[in-house]
C-alpha positions as CSV (number, residue, x, y, z in Angstrom):
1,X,-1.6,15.4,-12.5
2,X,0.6,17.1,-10.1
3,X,4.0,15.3,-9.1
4,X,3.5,13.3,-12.9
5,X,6.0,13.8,-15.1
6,X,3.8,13.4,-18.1
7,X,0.0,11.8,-19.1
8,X,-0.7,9.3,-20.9
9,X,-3.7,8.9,-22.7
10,X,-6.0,5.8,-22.0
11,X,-6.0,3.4,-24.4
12,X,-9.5,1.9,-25.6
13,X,-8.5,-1.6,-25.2
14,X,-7.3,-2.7,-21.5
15,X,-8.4,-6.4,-22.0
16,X,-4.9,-7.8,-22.1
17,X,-1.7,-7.7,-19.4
18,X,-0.1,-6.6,-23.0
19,X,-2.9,-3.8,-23.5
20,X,-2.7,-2.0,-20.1
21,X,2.0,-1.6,-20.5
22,X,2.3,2.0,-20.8
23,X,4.9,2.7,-23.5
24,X,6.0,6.5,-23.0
25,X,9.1,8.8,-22.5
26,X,9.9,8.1,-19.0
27,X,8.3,7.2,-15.9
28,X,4.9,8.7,-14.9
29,X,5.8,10.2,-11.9
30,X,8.5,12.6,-10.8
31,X,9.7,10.1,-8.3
32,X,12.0,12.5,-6.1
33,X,8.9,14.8,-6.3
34,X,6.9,12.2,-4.4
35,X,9.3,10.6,-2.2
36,X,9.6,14.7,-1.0
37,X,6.1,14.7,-0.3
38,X,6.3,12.1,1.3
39,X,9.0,12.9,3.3
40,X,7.5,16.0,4.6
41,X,3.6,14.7,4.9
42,X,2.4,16.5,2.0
43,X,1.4,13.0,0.5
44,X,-0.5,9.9,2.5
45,X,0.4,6.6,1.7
46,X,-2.9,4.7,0.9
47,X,-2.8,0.4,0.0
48,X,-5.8,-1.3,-1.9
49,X,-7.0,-3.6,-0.2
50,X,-5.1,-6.4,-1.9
51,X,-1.6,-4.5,-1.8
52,X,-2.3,-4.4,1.8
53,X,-2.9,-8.5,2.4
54,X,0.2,-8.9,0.4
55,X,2.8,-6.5,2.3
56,X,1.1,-8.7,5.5
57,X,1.5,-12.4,3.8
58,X,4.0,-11.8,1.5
59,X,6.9,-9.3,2.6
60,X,5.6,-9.1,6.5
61,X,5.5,-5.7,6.0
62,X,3.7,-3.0,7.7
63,X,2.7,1.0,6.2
64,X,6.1,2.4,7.9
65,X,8.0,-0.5,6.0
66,X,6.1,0.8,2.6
67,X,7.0,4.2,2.9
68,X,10.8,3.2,3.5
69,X,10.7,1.1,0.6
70,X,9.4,3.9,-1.3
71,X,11.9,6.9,-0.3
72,X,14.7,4.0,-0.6
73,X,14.1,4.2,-4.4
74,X,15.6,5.8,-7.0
75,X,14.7,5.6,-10.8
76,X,17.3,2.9,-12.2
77,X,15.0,0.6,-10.6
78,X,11.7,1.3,-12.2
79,X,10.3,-1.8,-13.6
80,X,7.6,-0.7,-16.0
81,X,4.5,1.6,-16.3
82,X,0.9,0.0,-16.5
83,X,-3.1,0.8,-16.8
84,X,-4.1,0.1,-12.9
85,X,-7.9,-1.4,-12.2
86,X,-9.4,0.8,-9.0
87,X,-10.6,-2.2,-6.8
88,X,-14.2,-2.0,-7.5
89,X,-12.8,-2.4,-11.3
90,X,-14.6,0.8,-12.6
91,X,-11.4,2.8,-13.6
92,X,-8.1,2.9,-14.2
93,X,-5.0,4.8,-13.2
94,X,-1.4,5.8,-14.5
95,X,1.0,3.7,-12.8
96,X,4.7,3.0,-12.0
97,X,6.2,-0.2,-11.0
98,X,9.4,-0.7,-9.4
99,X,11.4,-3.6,-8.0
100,X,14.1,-3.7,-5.5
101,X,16.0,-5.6,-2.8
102,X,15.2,-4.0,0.7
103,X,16.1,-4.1,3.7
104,X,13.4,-3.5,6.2
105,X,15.1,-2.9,9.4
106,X,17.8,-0.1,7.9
107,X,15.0,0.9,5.7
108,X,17.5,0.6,2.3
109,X,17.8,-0.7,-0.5
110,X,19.9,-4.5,-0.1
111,X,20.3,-5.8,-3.9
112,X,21.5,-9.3,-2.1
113,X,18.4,-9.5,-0.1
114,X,15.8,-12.1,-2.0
115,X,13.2,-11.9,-2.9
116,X,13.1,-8.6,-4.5
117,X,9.7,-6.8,-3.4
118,X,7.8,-5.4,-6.5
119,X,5.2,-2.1,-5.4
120,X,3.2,-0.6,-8.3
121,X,1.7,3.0,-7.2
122,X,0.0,6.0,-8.6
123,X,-0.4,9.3,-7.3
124,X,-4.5,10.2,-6.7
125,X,-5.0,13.7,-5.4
126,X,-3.0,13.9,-2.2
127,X,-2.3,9.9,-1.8
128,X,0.1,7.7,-3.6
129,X,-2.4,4.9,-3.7
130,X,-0.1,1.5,-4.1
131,X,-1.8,-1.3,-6.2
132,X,0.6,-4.0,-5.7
133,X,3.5,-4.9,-2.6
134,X,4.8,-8.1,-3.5
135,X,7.9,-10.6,-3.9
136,X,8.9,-10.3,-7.6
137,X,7.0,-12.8,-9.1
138,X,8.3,-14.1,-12.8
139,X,5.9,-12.4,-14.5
140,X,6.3,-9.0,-12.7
């Protein structure tokens, strides 16, 4: 897995929220490795089809407003790493979750801003594919 900072091994048993935390060294993936690919177009920026509906609904965010959110981070805020469904539900994916305050317009991070947005990504061939773009929920 290129830009990964290590693999985890998939677990038999994904039936459970509990079942599909990823408990590891670090984070999955080398974030400054990705936001530089990023950066210099090396990397696409890909939403499912539900991370999509909520930047729209949910943060009134648009792809540009994604991709600032995601070179804004830095890893103090990573959240947790999770066992990711594909949409169709046929397989799943290394992933890292983080969880910031940002500010949209000067594309930074704001920790005063609320609600915090929660993204949860992984890194398929030459796409971070983002699963979830949402207001921190409780249970996120």
């Amino acid at each position: 897995m290129q830009h990964a900072n290590w693999t985890p091994i998939l677990p038999d048993d994904l039936s459970t929220p509990k079942s599909r935390r990823i408990t590891g060294p670090s984070v999955i993936w080398n974030l400054p490795a990705v936001q530089e690919a990023l950066r210099v177009g090396t990397l696409g920026l890909t939403p499912t089809v539900k991370a999509a509906r909520e930047m729209l609904m949910e943060l009134n965010w648009s792809n540009d407003d994604l991709k600032g959110y995601l070179l804004a981070l830095y890893p103090a805020r990573q959240v947790n790493q999770q066992w990711c469904k594909t949409p169709n539900g046929q397989k799943f994916f290394a992933s890292d979750a983080y969880c910031m305050g940002y500010d949209r317009h000067r594309a930074t991070e704001n920790s005063f801003l609320s609600p915090w947005a929660y993204v949860k990504f992984t890194v398929l061939a030459t796409n971070v594919v983002v699963f979830s773009a949402h207001p921190k929920r409780f249970n996120s």
